[in-house]
Structures are given as structure tokens and as C-alpha cells.
ROBAZA-284964 format. One line per field, with one value per residue: residue in one letter; y, z, x of N, C-alpha, C, CB in turn. Coordinates in Angstrom, 2 decimals, always signed. Atoms other than C-alpha are relative to their C-alpha. Glycine has a CB too. Layout:
<sites>
aa	a / ...
n.c2	Y / ...
n.c3	Z / ...
n.c1	X / ...
ca.c2	Y / ...
ca.c3	Z / ...
ca.c1	X / ...
c.c2	Y / ...
c.c3	Z / ...
c.c1	X / ...
cb.c2	Y / ...
cb.c3	Z / ...
cb.c1	X / ...
</sites>
This chain:
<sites>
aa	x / x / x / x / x / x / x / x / x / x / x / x / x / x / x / x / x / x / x / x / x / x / x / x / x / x / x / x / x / x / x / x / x / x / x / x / x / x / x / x / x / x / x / x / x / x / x / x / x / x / x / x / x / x / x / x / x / x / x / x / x / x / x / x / x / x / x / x / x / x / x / x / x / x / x / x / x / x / x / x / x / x / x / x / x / x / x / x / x / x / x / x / x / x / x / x / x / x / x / x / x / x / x / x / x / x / x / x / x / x / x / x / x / x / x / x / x / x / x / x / x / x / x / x / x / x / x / x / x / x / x / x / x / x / x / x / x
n.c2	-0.23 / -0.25 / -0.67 / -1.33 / +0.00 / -0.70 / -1.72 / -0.76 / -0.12 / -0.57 / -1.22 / -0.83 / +0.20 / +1.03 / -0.04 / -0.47 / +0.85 / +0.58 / +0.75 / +1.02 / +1.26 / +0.84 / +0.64 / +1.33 / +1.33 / -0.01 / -0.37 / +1.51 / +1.08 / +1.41 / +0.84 / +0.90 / +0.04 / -0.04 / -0.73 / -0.95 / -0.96 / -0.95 / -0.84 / -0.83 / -1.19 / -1.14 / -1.34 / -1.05 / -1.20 / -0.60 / -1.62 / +0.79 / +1.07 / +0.61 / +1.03 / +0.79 / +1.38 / +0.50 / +0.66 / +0.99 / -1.00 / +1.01 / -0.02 / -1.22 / +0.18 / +0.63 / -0.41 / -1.06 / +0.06 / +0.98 / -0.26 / +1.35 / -0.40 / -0.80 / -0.07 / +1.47 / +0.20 / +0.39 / +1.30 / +0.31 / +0.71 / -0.19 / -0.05 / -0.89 / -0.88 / +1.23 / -0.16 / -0.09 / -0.27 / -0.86 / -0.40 / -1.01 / +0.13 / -1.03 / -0.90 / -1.09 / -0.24 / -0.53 / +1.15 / +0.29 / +1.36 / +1.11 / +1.48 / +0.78 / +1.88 / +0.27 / +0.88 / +0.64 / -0.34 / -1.29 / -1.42 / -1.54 / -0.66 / -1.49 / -0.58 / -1.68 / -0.90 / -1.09 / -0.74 / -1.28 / -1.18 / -0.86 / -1.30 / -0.92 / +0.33 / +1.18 / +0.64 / +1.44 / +0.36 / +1.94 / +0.41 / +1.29 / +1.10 / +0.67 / +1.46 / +1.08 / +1.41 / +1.45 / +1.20 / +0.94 / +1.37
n.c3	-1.36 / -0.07 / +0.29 / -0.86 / -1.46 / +0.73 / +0.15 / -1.81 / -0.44 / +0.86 / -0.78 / +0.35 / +0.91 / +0.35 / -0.11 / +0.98 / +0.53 / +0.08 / -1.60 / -0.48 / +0.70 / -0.58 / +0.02 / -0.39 / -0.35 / +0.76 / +1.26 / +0.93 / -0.58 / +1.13 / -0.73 / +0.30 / +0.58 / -1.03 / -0.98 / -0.36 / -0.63 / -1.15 / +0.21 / -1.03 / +0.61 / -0.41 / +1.15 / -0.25 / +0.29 / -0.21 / -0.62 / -0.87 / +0.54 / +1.32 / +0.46 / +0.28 / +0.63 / +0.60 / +1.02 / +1.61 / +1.39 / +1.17 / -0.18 / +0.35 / +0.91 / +0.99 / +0.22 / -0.71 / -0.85 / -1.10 / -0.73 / -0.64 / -1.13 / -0.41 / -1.47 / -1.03 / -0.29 / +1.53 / +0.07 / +0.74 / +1.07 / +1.46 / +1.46 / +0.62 / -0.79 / +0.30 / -0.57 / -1.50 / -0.29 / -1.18 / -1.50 / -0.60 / -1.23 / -0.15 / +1.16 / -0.41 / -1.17 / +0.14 / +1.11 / +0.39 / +0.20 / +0.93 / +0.36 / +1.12 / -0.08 / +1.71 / +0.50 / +0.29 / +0.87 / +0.19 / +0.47 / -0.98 / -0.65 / -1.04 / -0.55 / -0.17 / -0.71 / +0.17 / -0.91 / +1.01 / -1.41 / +0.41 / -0.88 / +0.38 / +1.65 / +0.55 / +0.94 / -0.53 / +0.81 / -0.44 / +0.51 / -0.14 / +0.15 / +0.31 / +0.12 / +1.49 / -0.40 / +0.76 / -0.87 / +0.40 / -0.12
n.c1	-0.40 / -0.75 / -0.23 / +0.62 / -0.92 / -0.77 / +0.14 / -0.21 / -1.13 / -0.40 / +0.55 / -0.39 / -0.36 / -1.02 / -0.77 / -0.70 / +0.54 / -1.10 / +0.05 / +1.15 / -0.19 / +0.65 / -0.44 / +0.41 / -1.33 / -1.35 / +0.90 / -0.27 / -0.30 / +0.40 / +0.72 / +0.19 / +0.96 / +0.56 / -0.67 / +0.11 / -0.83 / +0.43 / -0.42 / +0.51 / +0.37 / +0.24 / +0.07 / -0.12 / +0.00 / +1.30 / +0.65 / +1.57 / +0.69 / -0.31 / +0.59 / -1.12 / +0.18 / -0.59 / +0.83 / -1.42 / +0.29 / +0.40 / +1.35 / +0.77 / -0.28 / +1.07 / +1.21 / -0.03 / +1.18 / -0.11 / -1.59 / -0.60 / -0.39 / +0.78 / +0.35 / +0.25 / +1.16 / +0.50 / -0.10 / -1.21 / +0.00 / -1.36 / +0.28 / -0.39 / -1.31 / -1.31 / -1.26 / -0.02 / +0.77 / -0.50 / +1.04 / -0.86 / +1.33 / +1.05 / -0.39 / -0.63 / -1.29 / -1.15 / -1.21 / +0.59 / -0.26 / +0.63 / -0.81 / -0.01 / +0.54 / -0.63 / +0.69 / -0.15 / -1.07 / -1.58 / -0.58 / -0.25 / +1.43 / +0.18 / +1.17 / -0.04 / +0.43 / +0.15 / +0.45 / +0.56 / +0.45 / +1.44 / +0.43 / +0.24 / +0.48 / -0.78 / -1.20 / -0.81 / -1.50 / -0.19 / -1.45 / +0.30 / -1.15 / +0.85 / -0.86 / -0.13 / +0.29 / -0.56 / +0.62 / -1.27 / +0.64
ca.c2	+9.11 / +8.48 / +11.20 / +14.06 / +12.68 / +13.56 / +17.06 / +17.64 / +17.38 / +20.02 / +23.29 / +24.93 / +23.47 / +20.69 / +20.21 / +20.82 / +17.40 / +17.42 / +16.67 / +14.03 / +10.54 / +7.21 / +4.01 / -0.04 / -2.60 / -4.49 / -2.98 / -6.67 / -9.72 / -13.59 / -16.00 / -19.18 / -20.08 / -19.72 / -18.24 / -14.93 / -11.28 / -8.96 / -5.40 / -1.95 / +1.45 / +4.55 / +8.20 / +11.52 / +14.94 / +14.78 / +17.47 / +15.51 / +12.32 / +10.30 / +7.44 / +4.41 / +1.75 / -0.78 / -3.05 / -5.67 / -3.71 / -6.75 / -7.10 / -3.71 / -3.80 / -6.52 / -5.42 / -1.63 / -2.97 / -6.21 / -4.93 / -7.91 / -5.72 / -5.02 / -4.50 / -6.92 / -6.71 / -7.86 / -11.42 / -12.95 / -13.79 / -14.71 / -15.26 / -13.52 / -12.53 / -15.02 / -12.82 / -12.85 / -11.12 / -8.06 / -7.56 / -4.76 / -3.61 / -0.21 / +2.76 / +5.42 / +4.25 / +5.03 / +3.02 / +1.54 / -2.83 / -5.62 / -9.33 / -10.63 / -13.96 / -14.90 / -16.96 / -20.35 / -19.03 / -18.08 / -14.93 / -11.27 / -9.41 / -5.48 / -4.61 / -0.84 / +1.27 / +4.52 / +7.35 / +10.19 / +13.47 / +15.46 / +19.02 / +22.09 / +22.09 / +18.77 / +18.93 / +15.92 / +14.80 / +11.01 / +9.49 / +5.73 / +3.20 / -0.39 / -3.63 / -6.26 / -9.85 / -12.94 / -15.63 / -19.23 / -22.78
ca.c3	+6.31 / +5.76 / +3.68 / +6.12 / +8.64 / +6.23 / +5.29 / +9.46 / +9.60 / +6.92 / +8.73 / +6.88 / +3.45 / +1.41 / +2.70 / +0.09 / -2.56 / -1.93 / +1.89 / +1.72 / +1.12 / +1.86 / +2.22 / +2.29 / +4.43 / +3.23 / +0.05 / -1.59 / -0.35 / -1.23 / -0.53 / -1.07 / -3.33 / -0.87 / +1.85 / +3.48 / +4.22 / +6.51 / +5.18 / +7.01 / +5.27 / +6.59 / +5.83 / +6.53 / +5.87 / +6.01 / +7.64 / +8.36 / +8.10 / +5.67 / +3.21 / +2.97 / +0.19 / -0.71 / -3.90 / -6.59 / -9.11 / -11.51 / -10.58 / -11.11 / -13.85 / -15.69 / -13.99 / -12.55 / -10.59 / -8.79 / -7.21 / -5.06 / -1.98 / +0.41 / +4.58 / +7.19 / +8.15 / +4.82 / +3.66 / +2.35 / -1.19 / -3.49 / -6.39 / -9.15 / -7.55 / -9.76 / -8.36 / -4.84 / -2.62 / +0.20 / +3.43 / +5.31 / +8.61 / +8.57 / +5.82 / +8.27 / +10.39 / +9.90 / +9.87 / +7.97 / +8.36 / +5.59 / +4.41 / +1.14 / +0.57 / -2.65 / -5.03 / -6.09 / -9.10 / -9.09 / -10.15 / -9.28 / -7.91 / -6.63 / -3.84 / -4.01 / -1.40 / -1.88 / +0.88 / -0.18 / +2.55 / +1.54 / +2.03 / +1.53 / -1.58 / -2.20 / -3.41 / -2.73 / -3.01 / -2.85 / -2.67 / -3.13 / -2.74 / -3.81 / -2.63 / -4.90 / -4.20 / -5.53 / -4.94 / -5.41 / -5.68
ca.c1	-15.92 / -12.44 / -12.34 / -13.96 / -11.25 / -8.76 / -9.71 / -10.19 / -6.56 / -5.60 / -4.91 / -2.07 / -2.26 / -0.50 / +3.12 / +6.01 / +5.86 / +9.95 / +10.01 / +7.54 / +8.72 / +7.22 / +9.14 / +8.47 / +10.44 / +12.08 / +12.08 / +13.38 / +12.55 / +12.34 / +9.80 / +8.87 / +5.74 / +2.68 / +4.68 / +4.25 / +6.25 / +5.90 / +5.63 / +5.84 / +4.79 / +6.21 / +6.03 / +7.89 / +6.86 / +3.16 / +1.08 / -2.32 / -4.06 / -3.45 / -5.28 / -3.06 / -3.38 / -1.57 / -1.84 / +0.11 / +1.10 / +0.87 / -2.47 / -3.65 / -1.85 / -3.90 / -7.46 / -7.63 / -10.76 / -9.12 / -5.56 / -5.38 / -4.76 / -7.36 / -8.14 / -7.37 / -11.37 / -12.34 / -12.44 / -9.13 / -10.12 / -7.40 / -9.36 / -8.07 / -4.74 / -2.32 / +0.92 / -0.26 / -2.18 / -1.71 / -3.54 / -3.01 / -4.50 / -5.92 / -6.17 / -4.77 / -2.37 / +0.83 / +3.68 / +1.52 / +1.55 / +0.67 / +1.32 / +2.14 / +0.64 / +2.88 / +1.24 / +1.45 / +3.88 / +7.40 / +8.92 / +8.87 / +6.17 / +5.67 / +3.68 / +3.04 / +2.07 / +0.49 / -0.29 / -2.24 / -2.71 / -6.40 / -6.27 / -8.32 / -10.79 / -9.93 / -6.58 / -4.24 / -0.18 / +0.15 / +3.59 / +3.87 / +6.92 / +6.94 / +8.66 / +10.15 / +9.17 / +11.07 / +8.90 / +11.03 / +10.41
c.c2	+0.20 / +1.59 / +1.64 / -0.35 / +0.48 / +1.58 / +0.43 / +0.45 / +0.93 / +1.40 / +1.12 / -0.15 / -1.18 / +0.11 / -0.15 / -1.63 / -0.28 / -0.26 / -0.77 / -1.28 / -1.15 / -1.08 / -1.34 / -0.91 / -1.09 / +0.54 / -1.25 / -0.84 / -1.52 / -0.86 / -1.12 / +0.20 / -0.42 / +0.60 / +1.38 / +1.30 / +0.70 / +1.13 / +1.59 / +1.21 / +0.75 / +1.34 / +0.86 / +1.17 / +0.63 / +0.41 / -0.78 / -0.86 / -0.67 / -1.24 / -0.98 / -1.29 / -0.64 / -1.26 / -0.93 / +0.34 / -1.26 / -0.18 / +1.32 / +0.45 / -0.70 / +0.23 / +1.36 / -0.51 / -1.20 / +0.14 / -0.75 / +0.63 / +0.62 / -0.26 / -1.65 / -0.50 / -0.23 / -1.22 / -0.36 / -0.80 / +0.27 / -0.79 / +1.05 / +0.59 / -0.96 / +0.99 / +0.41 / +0.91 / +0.75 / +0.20 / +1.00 / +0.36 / +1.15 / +1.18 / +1.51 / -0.60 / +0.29 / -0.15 / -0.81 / -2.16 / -1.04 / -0.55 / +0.02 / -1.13 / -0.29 / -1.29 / -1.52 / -0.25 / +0.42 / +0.92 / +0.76 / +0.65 / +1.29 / +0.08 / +1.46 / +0.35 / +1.13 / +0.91 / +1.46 / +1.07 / +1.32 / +0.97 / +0.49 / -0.03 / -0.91 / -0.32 / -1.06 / +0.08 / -1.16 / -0.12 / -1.68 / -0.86 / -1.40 / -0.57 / -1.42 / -1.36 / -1.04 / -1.50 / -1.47 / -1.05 / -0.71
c.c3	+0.09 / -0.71 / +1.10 / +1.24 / -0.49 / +0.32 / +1.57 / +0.03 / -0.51 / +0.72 / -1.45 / -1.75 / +0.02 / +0.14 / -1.59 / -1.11 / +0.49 / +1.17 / +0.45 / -0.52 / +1.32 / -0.60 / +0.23 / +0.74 / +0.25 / -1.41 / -0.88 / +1.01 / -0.64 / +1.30 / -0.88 / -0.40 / +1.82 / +1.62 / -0.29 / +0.24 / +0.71 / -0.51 / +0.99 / -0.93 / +0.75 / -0.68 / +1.07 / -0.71 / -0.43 / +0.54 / +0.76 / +0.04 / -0.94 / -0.01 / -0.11 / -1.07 / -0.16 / -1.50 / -0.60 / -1.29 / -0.84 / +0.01 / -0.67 / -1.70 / -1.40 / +0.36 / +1.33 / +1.49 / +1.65 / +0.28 / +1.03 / +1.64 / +1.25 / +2.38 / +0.41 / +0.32 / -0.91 / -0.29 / -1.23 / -1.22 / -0.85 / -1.30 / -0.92 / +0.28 / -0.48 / +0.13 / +1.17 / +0.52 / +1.38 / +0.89 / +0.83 / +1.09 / +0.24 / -1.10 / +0.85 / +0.83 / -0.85 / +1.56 / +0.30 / -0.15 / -0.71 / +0.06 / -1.26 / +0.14 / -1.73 / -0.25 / -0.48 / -1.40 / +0.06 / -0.81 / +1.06 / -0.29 / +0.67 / +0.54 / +0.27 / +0.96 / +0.24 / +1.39 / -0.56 / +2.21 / -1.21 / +0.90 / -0.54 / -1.36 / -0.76 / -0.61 / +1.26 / -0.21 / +0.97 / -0.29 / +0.01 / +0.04 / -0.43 / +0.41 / -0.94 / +0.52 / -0.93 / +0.48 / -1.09 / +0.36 / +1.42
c.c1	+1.51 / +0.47 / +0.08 / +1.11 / +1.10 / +0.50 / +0.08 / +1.08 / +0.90 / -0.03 / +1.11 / +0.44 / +1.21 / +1.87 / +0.91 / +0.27 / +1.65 / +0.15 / -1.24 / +0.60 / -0.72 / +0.90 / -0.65 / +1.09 / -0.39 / -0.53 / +0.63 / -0.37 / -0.60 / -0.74 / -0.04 / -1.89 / -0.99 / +0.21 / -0.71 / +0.99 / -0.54 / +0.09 / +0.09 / +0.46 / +0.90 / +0.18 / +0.81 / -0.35 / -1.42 / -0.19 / -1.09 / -0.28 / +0.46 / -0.68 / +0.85 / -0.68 / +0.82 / -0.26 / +1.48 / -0.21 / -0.70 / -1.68 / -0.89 / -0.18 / -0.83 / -1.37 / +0.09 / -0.73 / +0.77 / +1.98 / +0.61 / +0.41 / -1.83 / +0.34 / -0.31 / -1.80 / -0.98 / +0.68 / +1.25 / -0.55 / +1.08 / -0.44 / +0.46 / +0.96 / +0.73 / +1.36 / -0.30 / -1.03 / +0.72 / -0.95 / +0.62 / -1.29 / -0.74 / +0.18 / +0.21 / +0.96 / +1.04 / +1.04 / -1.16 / -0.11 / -0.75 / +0.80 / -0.15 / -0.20 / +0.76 / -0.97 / +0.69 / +1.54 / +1.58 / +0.09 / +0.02 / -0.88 / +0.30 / -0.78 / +0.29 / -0.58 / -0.44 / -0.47 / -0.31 / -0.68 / -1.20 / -0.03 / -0.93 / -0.54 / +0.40 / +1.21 / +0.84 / +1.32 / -0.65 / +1.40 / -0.11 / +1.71 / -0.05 / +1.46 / +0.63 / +0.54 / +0.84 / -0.51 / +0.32 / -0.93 / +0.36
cb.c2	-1.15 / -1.04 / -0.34 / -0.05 / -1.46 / -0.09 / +0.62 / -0.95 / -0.99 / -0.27 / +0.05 / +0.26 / +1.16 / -0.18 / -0.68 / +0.85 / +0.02 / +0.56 / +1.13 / +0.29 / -0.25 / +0.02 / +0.41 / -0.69 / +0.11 / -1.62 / +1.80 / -0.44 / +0.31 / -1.13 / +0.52 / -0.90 / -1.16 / -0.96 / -0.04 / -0.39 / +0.70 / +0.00 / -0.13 / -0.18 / +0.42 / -0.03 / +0.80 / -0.04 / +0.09 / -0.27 / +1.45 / +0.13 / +0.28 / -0.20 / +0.20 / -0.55 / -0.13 / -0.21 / +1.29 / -2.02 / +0.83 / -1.62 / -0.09 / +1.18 / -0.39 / -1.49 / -1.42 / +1.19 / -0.91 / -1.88 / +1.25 / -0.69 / +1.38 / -0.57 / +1.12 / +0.48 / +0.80 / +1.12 / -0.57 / -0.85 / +0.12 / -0.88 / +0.00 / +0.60 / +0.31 / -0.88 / +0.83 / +0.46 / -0.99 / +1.30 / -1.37 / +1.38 / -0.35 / +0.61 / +0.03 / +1.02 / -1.35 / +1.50 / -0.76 / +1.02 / -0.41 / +0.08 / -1.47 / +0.04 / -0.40 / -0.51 / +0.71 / -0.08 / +0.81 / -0.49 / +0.76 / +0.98 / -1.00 / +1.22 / -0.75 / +0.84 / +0.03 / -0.04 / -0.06 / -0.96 / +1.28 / -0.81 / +1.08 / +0.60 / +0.91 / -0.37 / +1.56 / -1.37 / +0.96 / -1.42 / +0.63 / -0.42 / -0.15 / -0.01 / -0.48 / +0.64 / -0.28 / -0.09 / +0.34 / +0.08 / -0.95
cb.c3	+0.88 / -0.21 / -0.93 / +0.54 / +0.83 / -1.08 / -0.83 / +1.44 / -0.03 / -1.20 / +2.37 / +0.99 / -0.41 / -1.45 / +1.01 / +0.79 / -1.47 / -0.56 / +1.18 / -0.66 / -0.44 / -0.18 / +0.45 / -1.25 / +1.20 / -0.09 / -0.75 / -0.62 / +1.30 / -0.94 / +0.45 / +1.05 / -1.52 / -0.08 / -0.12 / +0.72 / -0.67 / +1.26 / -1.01 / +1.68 / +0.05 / +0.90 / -0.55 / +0.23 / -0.94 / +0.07 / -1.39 / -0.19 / -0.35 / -0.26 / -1.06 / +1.57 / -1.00 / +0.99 / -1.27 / -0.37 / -0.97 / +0.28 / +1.49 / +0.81 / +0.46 / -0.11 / +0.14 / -0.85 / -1.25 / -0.66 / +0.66 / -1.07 / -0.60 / -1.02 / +0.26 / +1.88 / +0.62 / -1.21 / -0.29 / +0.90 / -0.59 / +0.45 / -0.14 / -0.14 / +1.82 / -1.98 / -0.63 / +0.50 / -0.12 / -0.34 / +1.15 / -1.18 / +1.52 / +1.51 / -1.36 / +0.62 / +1.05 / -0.50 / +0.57 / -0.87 / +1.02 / -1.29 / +0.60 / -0.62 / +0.05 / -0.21 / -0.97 / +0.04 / -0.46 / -0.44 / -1.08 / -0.17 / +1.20 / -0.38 / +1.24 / -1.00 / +0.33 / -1.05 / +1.07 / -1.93 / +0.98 / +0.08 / +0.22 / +0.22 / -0.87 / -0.67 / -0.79 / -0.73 / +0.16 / -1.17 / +1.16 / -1.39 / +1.12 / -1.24 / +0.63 / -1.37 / -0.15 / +0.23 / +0.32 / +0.88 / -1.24
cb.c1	-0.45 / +0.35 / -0.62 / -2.08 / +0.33 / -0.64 / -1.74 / -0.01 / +0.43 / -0.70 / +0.61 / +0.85 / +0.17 / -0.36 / -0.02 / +1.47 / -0.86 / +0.97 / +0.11 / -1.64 / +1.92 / -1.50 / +0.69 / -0.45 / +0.92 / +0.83 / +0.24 / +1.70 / -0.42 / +1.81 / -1.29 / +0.67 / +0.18 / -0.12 / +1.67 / -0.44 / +0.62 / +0.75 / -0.49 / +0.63 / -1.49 / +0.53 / -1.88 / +0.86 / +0.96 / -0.79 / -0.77 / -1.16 / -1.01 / +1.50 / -0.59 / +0.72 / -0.45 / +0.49 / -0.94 / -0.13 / +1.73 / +0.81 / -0.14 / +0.76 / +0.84 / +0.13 / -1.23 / -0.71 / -1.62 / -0.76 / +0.09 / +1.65 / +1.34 / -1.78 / -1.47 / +0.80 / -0.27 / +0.37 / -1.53 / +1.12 / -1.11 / +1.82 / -1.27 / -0.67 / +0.15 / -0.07 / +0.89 / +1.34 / -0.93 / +0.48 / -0.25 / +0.67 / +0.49 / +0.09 / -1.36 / -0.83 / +0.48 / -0.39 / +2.04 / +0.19 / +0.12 / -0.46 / -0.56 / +0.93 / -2.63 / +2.11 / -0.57 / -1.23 / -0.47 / +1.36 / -0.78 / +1.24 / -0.74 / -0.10 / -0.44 / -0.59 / +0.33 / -0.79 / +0.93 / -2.23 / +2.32 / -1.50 / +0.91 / +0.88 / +0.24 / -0.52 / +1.29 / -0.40 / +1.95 / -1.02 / +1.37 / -1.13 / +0.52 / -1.00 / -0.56 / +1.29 / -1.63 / +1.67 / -2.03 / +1.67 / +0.53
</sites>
């Protein structure tokens, strides 16, 4: 479904890959173990629609499958998320808003953001940005 809402929005073809960027804010910030941030997606220089994910790299990193990021309307499990965990509230809006739930651990943590615009015979450009967490004792 999301997809076919996508493609709807595709009239004159994929916009140019160099006037498209997508940003996170803040793109640093520090938390305290178990604490929360506030993040906010946005994009310029898309054309249509757009998919929005977000994820922890580290996560993805160690299992493709469990990226630790999913939809506000989906149940907050943080199993399997030992550098935290992202919630975010819808996979089209734009400016795009999630939480980091840092984990129990200190260090440093990325939450990535990807936005992908589906045109025309399925082709795609995705651009992604990524925040950088310092989560403290």
C-alpha cells in the first residue's frame, strides 16, 4: 500500500540525486543511560511521496533483520536492541519525528534515517543522514 502511494506521486520522474538532501536534528547529542532524544527527519528536493525509515546502525549492523527501529503503532520491544532503540511515528510524513530510547550501556550510538522517493518502473533514490548519540553514565 505504501508503496502504490508512492508511485501515485511520481509524475515527472526521479528528481536530480544532487538537490536532494536529508538531514537529522540534532545531528549529536548526549544522553544519559536509559534516557530519551527527540529526533526530527527532514528532506529537501524531493518530487513525491516518500518512505521514511529510521534504524540503529549498530544494530543493523550486527543483525540485518532486527534494526531496533520501528513505528510508533507497533509494540515497544527492546529486546535485542543492546545500543538502544528508535520509535518513530509514521513512514511518510515528512519532517519526519522519532525517539531514541538509549540503552542501558554507555558509548556511541547512530541512529540513521533513510528516505527513499519511488518513481516510475520502480526505480528509487534514497538519501539517508544519521545522528550521533553519546549515551553517559
Amino acid at each position: 500500500m505504501l508503496l502504490l502511494l508512492a508511485l501515485a506521486g511520481c509524475g515527472g520522474g526521479l528528481p536530480p540525486s544532487s538537490s536532494v538532501k536529508v538531514t537529522v536534528t540534532p545531528a549529536q547529542a548526549s544522553v544519559k543511560v536509559g534516557d530519551t532524544v527527540s529526533l526530527t527527519g527532514t528532506a529537501t528536493g524531493f518530487t513525491a511521496s516518500l518512505i521514511v525509515e529510521w534504524w540503529i546502525q549498530e544494530s543493523r549492523a550486527l543483525d540485518s533483520n532486527n534494526d531496533c527501529g520501528k513505528l510508533d503503532s507497533q509494540a515497544k520491544v527492546f529486546t535485542g536492541c543492546p545500543y538502544g532503540f528508535v520509535m518513530y511515528h509514521d513512514a511518510t510524513d515528512v519532517p519526519s519525528l522519532a525517539t531514541y530510547y538509549a540503552p542501558q550501556t554507555p558509548g556511541t550510538y547512530h541512529v540513521t534515517l533513510r528516505m527513499t522517493e519511488y518513481c516510475c518502473s520502480f526505480e528509487s533514490m534514497d538519501k539517508a543522514a544519521t545522528a550521533t548519540i553519546e549515551v553517559t553514565q
